[in-house]
N, C-alpha and C positions, 0 to 999 in steps of 0.2 A: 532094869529100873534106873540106873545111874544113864544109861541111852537117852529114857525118855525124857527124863531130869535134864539132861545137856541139849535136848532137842525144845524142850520147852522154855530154857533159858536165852537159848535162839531166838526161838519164836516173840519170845518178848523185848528181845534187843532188837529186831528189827524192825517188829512194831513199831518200837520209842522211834527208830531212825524214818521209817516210813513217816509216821503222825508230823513229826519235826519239819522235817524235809520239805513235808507236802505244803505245810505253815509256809517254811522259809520260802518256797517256789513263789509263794502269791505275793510276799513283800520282796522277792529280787525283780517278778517282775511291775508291783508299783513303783520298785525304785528306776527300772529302766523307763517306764513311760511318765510318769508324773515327776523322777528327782525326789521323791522322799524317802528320808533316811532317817529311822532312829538317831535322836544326838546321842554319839557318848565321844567321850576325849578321843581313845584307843579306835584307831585302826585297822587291821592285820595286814600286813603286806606279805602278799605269799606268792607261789612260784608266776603265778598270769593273775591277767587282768581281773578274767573270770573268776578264777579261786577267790580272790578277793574280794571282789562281789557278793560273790555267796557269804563266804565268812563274816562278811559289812551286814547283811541280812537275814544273818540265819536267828532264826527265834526264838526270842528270849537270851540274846546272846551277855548281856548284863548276868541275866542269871547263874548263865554257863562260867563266864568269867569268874565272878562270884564263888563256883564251888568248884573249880580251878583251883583258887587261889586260896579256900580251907585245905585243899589238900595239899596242896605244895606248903603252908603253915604248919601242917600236921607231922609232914614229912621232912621239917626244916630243910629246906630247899631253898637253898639262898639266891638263885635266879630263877624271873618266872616273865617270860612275854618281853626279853630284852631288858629288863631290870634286876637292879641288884639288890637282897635287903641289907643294913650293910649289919655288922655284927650289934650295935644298938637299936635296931628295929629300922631302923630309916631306912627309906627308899631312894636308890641312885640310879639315873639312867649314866652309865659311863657314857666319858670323850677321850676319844684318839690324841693320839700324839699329832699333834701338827707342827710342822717344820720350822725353823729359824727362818728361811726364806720366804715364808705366807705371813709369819709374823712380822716380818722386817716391811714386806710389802703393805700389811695394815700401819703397821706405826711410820710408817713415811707419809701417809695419808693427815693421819692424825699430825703428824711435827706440821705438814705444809699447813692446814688449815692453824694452828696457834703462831705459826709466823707471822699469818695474816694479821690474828685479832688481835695478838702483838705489838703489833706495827700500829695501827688503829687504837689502841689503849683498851683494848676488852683483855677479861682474865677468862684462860681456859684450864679447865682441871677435869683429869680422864678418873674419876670413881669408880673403885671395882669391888661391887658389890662382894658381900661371900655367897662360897660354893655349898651343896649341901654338905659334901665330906669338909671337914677342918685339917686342914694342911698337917697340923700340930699335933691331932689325932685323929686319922682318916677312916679308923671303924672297918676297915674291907676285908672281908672275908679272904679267906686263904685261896692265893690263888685267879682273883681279881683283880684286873691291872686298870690303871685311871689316873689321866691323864689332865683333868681340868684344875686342878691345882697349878699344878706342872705349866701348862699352856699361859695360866696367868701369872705367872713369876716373870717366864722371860719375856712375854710382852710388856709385863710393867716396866722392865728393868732396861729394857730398849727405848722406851718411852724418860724416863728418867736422864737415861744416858745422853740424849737429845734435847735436853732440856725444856720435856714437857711437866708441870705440874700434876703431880698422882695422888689421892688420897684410897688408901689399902685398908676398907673396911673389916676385910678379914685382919690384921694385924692390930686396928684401932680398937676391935673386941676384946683379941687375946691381949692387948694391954691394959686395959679396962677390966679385965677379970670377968669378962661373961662369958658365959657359956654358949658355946656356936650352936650348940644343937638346939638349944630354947631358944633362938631366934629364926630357925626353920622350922618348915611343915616338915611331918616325918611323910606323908605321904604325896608331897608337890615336890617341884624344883622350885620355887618364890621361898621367898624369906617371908616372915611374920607382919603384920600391921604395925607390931613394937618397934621391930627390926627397921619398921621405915621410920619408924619417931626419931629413933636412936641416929638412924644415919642422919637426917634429917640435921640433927644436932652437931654431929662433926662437919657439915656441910656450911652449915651457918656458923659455927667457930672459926672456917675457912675463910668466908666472904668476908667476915668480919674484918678479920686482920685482912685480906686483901684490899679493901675498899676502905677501910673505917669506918662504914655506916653502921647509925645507931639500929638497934633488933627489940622487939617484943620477948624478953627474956622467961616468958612465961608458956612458948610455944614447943620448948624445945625439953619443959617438962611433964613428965607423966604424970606427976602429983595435982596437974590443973587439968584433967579432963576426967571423963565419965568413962570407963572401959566395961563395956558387958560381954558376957563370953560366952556365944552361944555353943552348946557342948554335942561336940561329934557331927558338925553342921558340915564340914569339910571335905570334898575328897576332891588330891590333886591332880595331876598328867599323870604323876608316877602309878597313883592309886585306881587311876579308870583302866591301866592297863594289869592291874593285878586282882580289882576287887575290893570287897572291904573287910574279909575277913582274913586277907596275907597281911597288912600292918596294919590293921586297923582304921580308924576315923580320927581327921583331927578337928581340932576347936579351932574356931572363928573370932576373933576379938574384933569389937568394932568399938571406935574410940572418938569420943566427940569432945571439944574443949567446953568446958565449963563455963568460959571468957566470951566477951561478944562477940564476933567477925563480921566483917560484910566485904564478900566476895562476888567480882562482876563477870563473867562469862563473857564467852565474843557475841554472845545473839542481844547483849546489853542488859541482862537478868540480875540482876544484883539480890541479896539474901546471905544466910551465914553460910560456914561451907561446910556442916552435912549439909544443907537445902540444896547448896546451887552443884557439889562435887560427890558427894555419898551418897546409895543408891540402896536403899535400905527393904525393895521389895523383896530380891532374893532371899531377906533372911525372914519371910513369913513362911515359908514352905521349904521342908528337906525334902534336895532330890538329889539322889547318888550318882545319877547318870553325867553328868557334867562336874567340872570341878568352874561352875557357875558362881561359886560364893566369892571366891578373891577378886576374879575376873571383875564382874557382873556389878558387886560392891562398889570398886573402885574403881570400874573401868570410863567416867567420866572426869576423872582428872586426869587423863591427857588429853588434856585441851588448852586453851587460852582465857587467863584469868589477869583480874586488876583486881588488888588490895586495894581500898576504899578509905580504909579504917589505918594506913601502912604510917610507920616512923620513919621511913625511908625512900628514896626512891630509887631503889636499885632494881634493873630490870634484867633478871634471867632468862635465859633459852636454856632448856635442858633437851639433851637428845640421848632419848632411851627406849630401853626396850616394857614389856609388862612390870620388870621390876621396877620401875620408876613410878607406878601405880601405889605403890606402897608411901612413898616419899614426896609425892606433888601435892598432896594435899595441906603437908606442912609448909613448902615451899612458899606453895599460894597467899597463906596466912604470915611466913613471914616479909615480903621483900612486895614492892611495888608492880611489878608485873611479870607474868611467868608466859612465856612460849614453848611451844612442845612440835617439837619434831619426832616420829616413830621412825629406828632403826632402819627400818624397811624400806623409808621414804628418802634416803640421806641425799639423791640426788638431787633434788630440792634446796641444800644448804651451798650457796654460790655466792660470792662478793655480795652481788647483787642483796638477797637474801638478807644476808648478814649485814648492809645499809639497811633493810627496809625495816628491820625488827631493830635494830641500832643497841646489840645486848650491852650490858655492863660485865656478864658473868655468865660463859660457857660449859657446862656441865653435860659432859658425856658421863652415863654410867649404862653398860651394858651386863647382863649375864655370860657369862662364860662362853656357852655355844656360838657366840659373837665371833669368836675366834677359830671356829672350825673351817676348815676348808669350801670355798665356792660362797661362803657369805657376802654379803655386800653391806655389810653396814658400816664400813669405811669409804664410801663413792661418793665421796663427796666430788663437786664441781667445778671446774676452775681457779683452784687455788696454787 
């Protein structure tokens, strides 16, 4: 009896593998002739091309991910698909230790380009956003080692020592009394919508004293806007690669000033700036498969904008990475013109460049993995 019991429990594992399988065959091979792919954030990168392939196409693989990730929850299993959960729920994909000599090689980049705009009369200041761990309490399970704390200490500190202007939004918190975790997603690497108001504000206290132009002091408050919070609308990098039942879903805050704005775009589109910079389709429909909500949201203010409505005419270049998506929209609203350069593109930023945009005020802020080995988001050109 227990024979046919173990024979029949066969029988139907193989089934499920066969039925699956057969599924998965007909979307690996639309994906080899056609290129489509289910979107999800995650991945899998396995031993060959092909394994991967299949694993990209196998069916219903959201799903699978999914009850992966209750049972690794179930099982408190604090790592699942290269992440880590850290001891307060959150999700951390660690970073290696990178050397004093790749860092020194970055921050040489960085000093030659501020000698430049230096010399020219432009202000440059290297923003370094916060990590998801807090330095001050990094939450990591026994046993996990992480290094992005670490990587941005001595790169600041090199920067500093060289006499680059830094502003250390991780320590601008903890001296402010907030809380690091409430201004992250538990299940993204990006910081929060709030988190880009917030920086937003130490940025323009920045300018301020640098320049001494006068600011719309009403931009840099959260008491003047509308904040709606869509609940559980969320899920990050970290979370498409574990699911949504290992941390959970997080909330979406979308924040609009209450005040008037009129903000111009490069195509010449003038309007307020939800209209012309916020992108409010994605939050008519939850979809877990992408972590579409922050991107999607925000992903029109990095672009080129003119205040219309500005007290000033201070004209910024910010060169960032996604998390700059958080913060340009405040940007826009405060200061007379905004330029945006993406990390990826830095080759592009050359003398040259740097007459044609003619900044008053250079704002690098990247995330962390900026600093990882083989990046280029210090290539700059000719300086």
């Amino acid at each position: 009896m227990n024979k046919t019991k173990n024979y029949a429990f066969i029988a139907v594992f193989l089934l499920i593998v066969l039925v699956f399988g057969g599924l998965s065959y007909s979307k690996l091979v639309n994906f080899y002739i056609n290129q489509e792919l289910d979107y999800n954030e995650w991945t899998p990168e396995l031993g060959s091309k092909f394994e991967t392939d299949i694993a990209s196409t196998f069916y219903n693989k959201v799903g699978f991910v999914n009850l992966n990730g209750a049972i690794c929850n179930i099982l408190k299993q604090p790592t699942m698909n290269g992440v880590v959960k850290l001891n307060n729920g959150y999700l951390l994909s660690p970073f290696k230790h990178t050397s004093d000599k790749v860092l020194g090689k970055y921050a040489d980049s960085v000093v030659k380009l501020n000698y430049y705009l230096k010399n020219r009369g432009t202000v440059l200041v290297y923003a370094n956003p916060p990590y998801t761990t807090n330095k001050y309490d990094p939450e990591l399970p026994v046993g996990v080692e992480d290094y992005g704390n670490d990587n941005c200490d001595r790169f600041l500190q090199m920067l500093r020592d060289a006499g680059v202007d830094t502003i250390d939004l991780r320590e601008a918190m903890h001296d402010d009394g907030i809380d690091h975790y409430s201004m992250m997603y538990k299940t993204d690497h990006h910081w929060t919508t709030e988190a880009g108001l917030y920086a937003y504000g130490v940025l323009q206290d920045y300018i301020v004293e640098k320049t001494g132009c006068s600011v719309d002091e009403r931009i840099a408050d959260i008491q003047n806007y509308t904040v709606t919070t869509y609940k559980k609308w969320h899920l990050g990098s970290n979370g498409q690669r574990t699911g949504i039942y290992y941390a959970g879903i997080d909330d979406f805050d979308l924040i609009v000033p209450n005040f008037e704005t009129t903000i111009q775009n490069d195509e010449g589109v003038a309007g307020t700036m939800q209209d012309i910079i916020l992108n409010k389709e994605p939050l008519t429909n939850k979809n877990y498969t992408s972590r579409y909500t922050y991107d999607n949201v925000l992903d029109r203010s990095l672009g080129n904008f003119k205040n219309l409505d500005c007290k000033n005419d201070i004209k910024v270049l910010t060169i960032t990475d996604s998390y700059g998506k958080a913060v340009n929209p405040y940007l826009a609203m405060g200061f007379a013109q905004i330029d945006f350069v993406h990390d990826a593109d830095v080759s592009v930023v050359t003398p040259e460049f740097i007459e044609e945009v003619d900044p008053d005020v250079v704002i690098m802020m990247y995330y962390p993995d900026c600093l990882q080995k083989k990046r280029k988001a210090f290539s700059f050109t000719g300086f």
